[in-house]
C-alpha positions in Angstrom: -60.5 25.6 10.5 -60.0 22.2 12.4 -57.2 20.0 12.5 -58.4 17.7 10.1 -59.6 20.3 7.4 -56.3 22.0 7.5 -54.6 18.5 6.7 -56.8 17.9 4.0 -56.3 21.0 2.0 -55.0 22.0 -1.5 -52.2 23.7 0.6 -51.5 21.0 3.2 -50.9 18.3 0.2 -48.8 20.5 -2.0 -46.2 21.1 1.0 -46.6 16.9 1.9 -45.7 16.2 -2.3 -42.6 18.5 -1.9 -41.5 17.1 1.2 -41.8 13.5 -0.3 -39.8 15.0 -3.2 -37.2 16.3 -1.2 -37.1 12.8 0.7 -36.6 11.0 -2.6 -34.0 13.7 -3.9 -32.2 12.7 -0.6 -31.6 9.1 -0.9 -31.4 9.4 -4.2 -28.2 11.4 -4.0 -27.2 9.1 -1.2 -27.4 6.3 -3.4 -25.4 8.1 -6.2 -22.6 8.5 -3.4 -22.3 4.9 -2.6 -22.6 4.0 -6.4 -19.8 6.6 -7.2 -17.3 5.3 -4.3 -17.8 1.4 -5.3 -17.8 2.7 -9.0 -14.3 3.7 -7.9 -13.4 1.2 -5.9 -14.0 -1.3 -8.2 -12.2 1.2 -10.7 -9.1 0.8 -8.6 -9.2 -2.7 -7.8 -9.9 -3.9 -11.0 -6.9 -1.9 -12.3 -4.1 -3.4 -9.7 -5.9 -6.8 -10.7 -5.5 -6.2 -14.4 -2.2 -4.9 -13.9 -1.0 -8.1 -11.4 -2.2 -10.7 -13.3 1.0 -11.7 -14.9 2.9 -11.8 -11.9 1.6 -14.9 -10.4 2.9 -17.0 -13.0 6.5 -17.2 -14.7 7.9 -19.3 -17.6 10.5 -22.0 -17.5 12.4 -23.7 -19.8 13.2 -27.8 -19.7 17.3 -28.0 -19.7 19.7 -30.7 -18.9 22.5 -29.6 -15.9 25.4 -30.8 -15.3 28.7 -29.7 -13.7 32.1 -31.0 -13.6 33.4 -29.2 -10.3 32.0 -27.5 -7.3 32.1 -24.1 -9.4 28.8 -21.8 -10.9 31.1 -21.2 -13.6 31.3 -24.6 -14.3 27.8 -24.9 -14.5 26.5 -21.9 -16.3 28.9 -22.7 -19.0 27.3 -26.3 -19.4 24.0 -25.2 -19.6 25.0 -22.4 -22.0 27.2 -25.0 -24.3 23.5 -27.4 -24.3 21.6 -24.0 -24.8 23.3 -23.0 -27.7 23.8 -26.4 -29.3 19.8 -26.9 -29.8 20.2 -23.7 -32.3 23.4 -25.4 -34.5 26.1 -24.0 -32.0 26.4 -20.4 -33.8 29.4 -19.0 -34.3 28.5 -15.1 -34.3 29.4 -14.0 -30.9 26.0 -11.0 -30.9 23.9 -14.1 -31.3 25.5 -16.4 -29.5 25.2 -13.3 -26.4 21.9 -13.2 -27.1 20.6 -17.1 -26.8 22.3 -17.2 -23.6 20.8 -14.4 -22.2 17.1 -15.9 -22.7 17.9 -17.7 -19.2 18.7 -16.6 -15.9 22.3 -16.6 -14.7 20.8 -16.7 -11.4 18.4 -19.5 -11.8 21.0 -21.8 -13.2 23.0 -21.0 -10.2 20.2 -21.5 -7.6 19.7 -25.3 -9.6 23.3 -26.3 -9.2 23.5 -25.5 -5.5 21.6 -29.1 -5.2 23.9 -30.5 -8.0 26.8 -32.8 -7.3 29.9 -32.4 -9.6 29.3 -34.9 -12.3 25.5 -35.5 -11.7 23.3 -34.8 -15.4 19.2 -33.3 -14.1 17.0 -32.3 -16.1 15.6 -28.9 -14.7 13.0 -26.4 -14.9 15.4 -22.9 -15.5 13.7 -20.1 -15.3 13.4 -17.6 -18.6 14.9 -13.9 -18.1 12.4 -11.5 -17.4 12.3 -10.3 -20.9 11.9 -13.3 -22.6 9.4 -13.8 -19.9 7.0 -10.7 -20.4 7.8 -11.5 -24.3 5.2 -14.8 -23.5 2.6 -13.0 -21.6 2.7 -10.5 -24.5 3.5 -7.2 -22.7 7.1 -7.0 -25.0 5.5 -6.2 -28.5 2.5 -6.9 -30.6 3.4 -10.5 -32.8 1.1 -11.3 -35.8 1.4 -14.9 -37.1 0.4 -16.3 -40.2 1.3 -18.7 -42.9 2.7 -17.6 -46.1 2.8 -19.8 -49.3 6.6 -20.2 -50.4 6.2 -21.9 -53.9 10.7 -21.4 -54.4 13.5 -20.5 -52.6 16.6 -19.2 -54.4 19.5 -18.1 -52.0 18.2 -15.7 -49.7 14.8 -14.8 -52.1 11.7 -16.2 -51.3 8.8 -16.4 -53.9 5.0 -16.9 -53.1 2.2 -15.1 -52.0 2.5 -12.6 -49.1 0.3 -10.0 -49.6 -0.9 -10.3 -46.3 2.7 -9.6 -44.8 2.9 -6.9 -47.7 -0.3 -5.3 -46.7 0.9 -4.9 -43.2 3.9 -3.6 -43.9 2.4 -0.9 -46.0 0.1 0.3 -42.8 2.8 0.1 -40.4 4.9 2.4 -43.6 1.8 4.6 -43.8 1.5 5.5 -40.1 4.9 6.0 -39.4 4.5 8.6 -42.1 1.8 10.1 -40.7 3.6 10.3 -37.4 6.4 12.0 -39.2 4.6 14.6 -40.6 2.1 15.1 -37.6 4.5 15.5 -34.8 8.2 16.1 -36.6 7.3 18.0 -40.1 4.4 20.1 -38.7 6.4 21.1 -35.3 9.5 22.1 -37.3 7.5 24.2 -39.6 6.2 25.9 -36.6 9.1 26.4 -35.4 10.7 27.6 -37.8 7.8 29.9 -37.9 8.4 31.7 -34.9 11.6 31.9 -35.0 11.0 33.9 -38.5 8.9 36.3 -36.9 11.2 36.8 -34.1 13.8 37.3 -36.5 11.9 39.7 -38.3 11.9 41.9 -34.7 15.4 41.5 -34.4 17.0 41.1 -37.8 20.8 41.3 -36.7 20.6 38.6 -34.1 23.0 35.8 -35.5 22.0 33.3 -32.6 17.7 33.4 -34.1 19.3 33.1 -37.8 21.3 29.6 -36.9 18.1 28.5 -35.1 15.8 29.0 -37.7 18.5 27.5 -40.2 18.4 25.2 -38.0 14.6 23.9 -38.1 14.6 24.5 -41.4 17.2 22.2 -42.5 15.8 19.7 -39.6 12.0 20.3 -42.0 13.7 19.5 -45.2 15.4 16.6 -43.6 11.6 15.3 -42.1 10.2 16.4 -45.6 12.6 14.4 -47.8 12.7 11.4 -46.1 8.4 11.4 -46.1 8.8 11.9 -49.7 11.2 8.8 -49.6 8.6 6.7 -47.7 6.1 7.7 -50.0 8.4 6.5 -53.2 9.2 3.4 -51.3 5.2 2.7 -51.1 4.2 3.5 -54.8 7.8 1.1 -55.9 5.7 -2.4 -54.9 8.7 -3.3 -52.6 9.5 -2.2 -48.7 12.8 -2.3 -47.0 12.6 -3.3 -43.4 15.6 -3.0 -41.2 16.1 -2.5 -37.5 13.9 1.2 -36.9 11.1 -0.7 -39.0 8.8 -3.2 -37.9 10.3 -6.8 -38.1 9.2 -10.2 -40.2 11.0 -13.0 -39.2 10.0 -16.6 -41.9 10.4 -19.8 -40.2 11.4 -22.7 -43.2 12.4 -26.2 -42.2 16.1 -25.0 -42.1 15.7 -22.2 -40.0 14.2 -18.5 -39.3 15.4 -15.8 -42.2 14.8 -12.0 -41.3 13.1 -10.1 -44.1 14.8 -7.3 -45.2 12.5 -6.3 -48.2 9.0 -7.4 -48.7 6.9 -6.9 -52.2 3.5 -8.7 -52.3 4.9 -12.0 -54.2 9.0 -11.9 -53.3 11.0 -11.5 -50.1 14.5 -10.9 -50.0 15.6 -12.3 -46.4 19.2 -12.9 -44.0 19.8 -15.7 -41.8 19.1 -15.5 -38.4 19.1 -19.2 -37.3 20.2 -22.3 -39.0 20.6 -26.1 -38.5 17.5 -26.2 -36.8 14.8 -29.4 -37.0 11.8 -27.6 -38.1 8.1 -28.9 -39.5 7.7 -28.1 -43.5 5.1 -26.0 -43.0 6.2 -22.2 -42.9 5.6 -19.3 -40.3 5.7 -15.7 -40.3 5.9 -13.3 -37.3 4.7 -9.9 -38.1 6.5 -8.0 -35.3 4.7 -4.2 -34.7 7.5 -3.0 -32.8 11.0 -2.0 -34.3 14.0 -3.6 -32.5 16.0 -0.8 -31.6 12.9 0.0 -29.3 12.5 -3.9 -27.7 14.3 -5.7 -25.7 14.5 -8.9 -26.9 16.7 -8.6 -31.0 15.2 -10.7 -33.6 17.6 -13.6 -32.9 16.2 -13.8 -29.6 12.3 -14.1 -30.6 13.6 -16.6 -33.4 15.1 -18.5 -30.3 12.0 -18.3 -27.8 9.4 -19.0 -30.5 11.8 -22.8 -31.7 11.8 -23.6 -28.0 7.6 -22.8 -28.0 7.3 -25.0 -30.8 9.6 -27.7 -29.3 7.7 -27.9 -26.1 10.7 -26.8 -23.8 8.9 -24.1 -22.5 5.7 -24.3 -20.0 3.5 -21.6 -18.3 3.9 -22.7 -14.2 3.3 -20.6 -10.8 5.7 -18.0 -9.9 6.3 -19.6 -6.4 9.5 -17.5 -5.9 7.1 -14.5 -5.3 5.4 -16.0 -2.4 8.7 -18.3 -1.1 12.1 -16.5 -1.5 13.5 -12.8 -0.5 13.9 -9.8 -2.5 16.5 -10.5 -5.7 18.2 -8.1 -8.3 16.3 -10.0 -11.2 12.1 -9.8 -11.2 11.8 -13.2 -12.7 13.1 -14.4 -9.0 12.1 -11.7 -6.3 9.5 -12.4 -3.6 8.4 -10.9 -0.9 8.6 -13.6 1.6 11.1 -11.4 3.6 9.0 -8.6 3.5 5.7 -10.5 4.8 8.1 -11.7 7.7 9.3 -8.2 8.7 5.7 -6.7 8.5 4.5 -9.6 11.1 7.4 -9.3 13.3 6.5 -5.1 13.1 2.9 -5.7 14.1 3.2 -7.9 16.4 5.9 -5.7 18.1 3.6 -2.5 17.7 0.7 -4.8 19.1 2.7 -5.8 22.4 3.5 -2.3 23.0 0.8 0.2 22.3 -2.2 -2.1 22.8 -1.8 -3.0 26.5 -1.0 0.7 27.3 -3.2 2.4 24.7 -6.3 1.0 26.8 -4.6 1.0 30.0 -4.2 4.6 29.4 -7.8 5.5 28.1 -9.4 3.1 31.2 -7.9 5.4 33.8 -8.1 8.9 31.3 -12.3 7.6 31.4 -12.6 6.0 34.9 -10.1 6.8 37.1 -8.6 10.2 36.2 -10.3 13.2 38.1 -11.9 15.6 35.8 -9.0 18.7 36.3 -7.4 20.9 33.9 -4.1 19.0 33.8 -5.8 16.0 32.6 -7.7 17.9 30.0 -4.4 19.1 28.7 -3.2 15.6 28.2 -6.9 14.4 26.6 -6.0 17.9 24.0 -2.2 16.4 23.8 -3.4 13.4 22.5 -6.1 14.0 20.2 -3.2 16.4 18.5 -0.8 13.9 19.0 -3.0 11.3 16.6 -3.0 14.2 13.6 0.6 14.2 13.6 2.1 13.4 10.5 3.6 9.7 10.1 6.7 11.0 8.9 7.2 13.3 12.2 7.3 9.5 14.3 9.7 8.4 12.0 12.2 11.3 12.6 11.9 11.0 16.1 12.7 6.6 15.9 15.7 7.6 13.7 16.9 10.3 16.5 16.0 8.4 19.7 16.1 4.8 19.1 18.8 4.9 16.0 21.2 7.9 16.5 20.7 9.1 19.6 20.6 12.7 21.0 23.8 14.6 22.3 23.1 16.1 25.1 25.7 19.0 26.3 26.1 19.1 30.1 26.7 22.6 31.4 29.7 24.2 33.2 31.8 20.6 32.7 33.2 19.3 29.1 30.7 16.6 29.0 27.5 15.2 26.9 24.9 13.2 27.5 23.7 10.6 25.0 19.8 10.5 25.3 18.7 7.4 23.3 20.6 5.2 20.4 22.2 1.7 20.4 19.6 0.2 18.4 20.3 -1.1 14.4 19.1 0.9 11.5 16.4 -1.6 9.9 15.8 -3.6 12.6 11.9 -4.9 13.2 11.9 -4.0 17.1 12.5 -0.5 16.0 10.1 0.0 13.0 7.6 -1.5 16.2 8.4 1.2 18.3 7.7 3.7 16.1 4.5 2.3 14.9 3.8 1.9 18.5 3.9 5.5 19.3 1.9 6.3 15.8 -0.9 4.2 16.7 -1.4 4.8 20.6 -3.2 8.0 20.1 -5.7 5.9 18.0 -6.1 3.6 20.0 -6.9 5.6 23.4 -9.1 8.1 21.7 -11.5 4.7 20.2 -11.2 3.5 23.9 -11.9 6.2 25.4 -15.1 6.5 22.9 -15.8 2.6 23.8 -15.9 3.0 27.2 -17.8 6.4 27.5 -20.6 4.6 25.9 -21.2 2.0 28.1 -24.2 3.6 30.4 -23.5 5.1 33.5 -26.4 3.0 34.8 -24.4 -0.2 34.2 -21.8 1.4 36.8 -24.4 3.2 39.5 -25.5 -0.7 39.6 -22.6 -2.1 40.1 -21.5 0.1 43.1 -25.1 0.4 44.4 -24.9 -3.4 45.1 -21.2 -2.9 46.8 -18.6 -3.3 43.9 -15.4 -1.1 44.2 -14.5 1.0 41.6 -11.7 -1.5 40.2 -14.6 -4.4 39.9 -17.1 -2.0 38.4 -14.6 -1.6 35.6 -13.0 -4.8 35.2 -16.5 -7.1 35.7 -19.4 -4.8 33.9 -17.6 -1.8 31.9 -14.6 -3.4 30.1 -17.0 -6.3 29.0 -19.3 -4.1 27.4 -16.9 -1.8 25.7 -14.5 -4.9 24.3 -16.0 -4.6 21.2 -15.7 -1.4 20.3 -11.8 -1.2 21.7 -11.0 -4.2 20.1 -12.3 -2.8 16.6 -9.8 0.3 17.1 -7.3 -1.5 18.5 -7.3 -3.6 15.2 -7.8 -0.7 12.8 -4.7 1.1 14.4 -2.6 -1.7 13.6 -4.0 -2.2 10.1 -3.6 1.1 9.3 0.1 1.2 10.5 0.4 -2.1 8.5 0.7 0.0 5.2 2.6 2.9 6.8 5.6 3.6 4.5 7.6 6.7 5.6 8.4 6.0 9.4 10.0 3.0 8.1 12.0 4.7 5.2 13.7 7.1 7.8 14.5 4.1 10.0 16.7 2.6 7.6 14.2 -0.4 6.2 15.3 0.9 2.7 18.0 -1.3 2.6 18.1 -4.2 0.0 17.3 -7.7 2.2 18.3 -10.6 0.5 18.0 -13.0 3.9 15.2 -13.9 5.5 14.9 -12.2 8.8 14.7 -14.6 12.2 14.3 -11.8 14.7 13.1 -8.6 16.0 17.4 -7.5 15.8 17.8 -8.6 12.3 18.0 -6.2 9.4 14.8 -6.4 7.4 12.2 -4.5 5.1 8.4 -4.5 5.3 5.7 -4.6 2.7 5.1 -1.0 1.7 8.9 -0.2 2.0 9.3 -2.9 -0.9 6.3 -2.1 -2.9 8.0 1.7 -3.0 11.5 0.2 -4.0 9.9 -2.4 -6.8 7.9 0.8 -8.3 11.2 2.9 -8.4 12.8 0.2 -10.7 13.0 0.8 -14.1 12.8 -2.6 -15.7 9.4 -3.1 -16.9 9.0 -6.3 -14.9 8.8 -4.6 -12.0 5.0 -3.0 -12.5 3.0 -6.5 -12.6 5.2 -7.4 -9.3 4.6 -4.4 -7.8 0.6 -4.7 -8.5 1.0 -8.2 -6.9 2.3 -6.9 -4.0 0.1 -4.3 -3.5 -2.7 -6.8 -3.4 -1.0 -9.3 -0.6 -0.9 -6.2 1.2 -4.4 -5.2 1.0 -5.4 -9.0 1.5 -3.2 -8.7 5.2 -5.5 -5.5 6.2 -8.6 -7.0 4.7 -8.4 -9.8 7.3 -7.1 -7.9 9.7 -10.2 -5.3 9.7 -12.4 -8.6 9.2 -10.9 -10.1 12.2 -12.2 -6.5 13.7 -15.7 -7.1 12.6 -16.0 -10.8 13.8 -14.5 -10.1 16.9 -17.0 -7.2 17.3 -19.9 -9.4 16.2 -18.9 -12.0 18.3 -18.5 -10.3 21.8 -21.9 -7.8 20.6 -23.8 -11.6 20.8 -22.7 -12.1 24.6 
């Protein structure tokens, strides 16, 4: 059979479709792959975005300062006299406590540092973190609507407020639901095992008081259901502080419901002597107030300022312009940004030059013997060491320092130490020594890529071995040792635990002004803002997260141009 016959038989074409198949199989699965990671990507981004999108803005509230003397306390008592004087001056000292705590103590201290005694401003004060997150609506879920009083007698309301009533029945309903899903059914189980157990064992007194126990705790969960249930089939609902929360503005003031029936509400004062339009409000609030943070006074408070138009949406400019703080609604992470920089460039001064010093006489100059393959081994090993290993050895070397015992004489030797726990040159060093192995082995790779005929040219025609390198090899390999050079100190950029062991833990409140003073980096104070408890704290640390990822975005694009840009010549 000839060439041509064999390529054009039944045999030939069956073995050419499943070849074609198996083509198509493959870039099918390798477009799945890069669909999956961006799919993920994306996933991830998206998610910190979401997360941070609160974080870049802050609310503030329009108040007149003053202050009589060169004290804060002068001042923070003014501004809490004028605070409390827009809501008729109250006299009960809970809601007194809780009006002035819609502002920052801080805030009203950092506006009177500019403040001369006597001098009246108006200034923007910024709003407590919880009062804050109760705006972007992260605090509770608020329903608003506007009921129809028709009289008011006392503390009863009459009208129509079905709509309140009808909510207040589903919020009734599923609590019930949750009550007998999760505490009636897992007592009764329980209490089921424990009667079988007991069954076993019938003289044990300890399984007897348990299953007494869930028993009574089942009759407990069973009668009040049963009390619910009544409640719901009376026509009337008692709300008090482990139920949700309505909260009526009139024109006098805003009264908390404490019973609700589709045409009458029996209500307490919250707030009085108020200014407010005819036109009545209620706020439907989902979640109880023994589980918020912010009382019923306090949302009263926030909404009358809303309505007054003392409160507007700006930039959170503390974030990007002041050091860390105690309080979320004022931390930033200018201090931070400032220690990373003053890390990398202190890492870049050290491990760059002799990172490709190193690899141009490792690939040029080094003779090919076994003591220099044991240092090439050394240092490939020496780049899978863990981070946390370099940050043990910068805490005993450069921080503590290593007692040395001389022999035969009662004496030591201190190997290392004198330098400051925190400090930027330190947290350099020990990046340094993370990222040289990186940066030799990419190098290394650079320079053994360049062709060996660009160097048999350049001694053929009478170069030394210095010019060869310096005039034809290093030019062509700068690209690819200036990418690794950049991706080592991007990556060290978001290293976390050699800077934890160094002592960059430490709450900074300054903003540092040198490689000796104490400071913090980026990932050291996204850790410390995602170990706080205050729920202000997870939009911040989102927000930091992605100024962090913007610094080694532009640093690995400053890779890429740079690579682009020498490839061209």
């Amino acid at each position: 059979m000839q060439v041509s016959d064999r390529h054009l038989s039944d045999r030939f074409a069956k073995r050419l479709k499943q070849r074609r198949r198996a083509d198509a199989r493959l870039r099918l699965y390798g477009m799945m792959a890069i669909g999956t990671a961006l799919f993920l990507l994306v996933v991830l981004l998206g998610s910190i975005v979401f997360e941070a999108r609160t974080a870049f803005t802050r609310h503030e509230l329009q108040l007149s300062v003053s202050r009589d003397d060169r004290t804060d306390r002068s001042l923070t008592q003014d501004a809490h006299a004028k605070l409390l004087s827009m809501f008729g001056d109250p006299q009960d000292r809970r809601t007194r406590q809780d009006i002035t705590q819609l502002v920052s103590a801080l805030s009203l201290k950092i506006a009177g540092t500019t403040l001369v005694p006597g001098e009246v401003r108006t200034d923007q004060i910024v709003l407590s973190d919880k009062s804050d997150l109760y705006f972007k609506g992260l605090t509770t879920r608020v329903d608003r609507s506007t009921p129809v009083i028709n009289s008011v007698s006392g503390n009863v309301l009459s009208g129509e407020f079905s709509d309140l009533y009808r909510k207040a029945i589903r919020w009734r309903q599923a609590e019930i639901d949750q009550l007998a899903r999760s505490g009636l059914r897992s007592a009764e189980q329980r209490a089921e095992v424990l009667k079988r157990q007991l069954d076993e064992a019938p003289d044990d007194p300890d399984l007897q008081a348990r299953l007494d126990g869930e028993r009574t705790r089942a009759a407990q969960m069973r009668a009040r259901i049963e009390g619910f249930r009544s409640e719901l089939d009376s026509g009337s609902i008692s709300l008090d502080a482990s139920t949700a929360s309505v909260l009526v503005r009139t024109p006098t003031g805003f009264q908390r419901v404490v019973s609700i029936s589709e045409n009458r509400m029996t209500t307490e004062t919250l707030l009085e002597n108020m200014s407010l339009p005819e036109k009545a409000q209620a706020l439907f609030i989902h979640t109880p107030a023994v589980q918020r943070t912010l009382s019923d006074a306090q949302i009263a408070a926030l909404e009358w300022l809303k309505h007054e138009g003392l409160i507007r949406n700006t930039f959170n400019t503390s974030f990007f312009a002041r050091a860390d703080s105690s309080e979320a609604e004022l931390a930033g992470l200018l201090a931070a940004t400032i220690g990373s920089i003053l890390i990398i460039l202190t890492t870049m001064l050290l491990a760059v030059p002799v990172g490709i010093a190193a690899a141009v006489y490792l690939e040029e100059f080094a003779p090919r013997n076994a003591f220099t393959r044991f240092i090439q081994v050394n240092i490939n090993n020496l780049a899978a060491v863990p981070s946390i290993v370099f940050g043990l050895l910068g805490a005993a070397i450069f921080v503590n320092g290593v007692v040395i015992p001389i022999p035969f004489v009662e004496a030591t030797f201190r190997l290392g130490g004198g330098l400051g726990r925190g400090w930027p040159i330190v947290g350099g060093i020990v990046l340094a020594l993370m990222t040289l192995p990186t940066i030799i082995i990419s190098s290394r790779a650079a320079l053994s890529s360049v062709p060996d005929s660009i160097r048999q040219g350049a001694l053929a025609v009478g170069a030394t071995r210095l010019q060869t390198v310096h005039h034809h090899v290093m030019p062509m390999a700068a690209p690819g040792i200036l990418t690794g050079s950049i991706i080592g100190l991007a990556q060290a950029l978001g290293e976390t635990a050699p800077l934890l062991l160094i002592g960059m833990v430490a709450f900074i409140g300054d903003l540092p002004s040198g490689v000796t003073d104490r400071s913090t980096a980026l990932p050291v104070l996204i850790f410390q803002w995602s170990t706080r408890a205050e729920r202000a704290w997870e939009p911040m640390t989102s927000a930091a997260i992605i100024i962090l990822l913007a610094l080694m975005l532009i640093l690995n694009g400053l890779a890429v141009w740079l690579r682009m840009r020498y490839e061209k010549r």
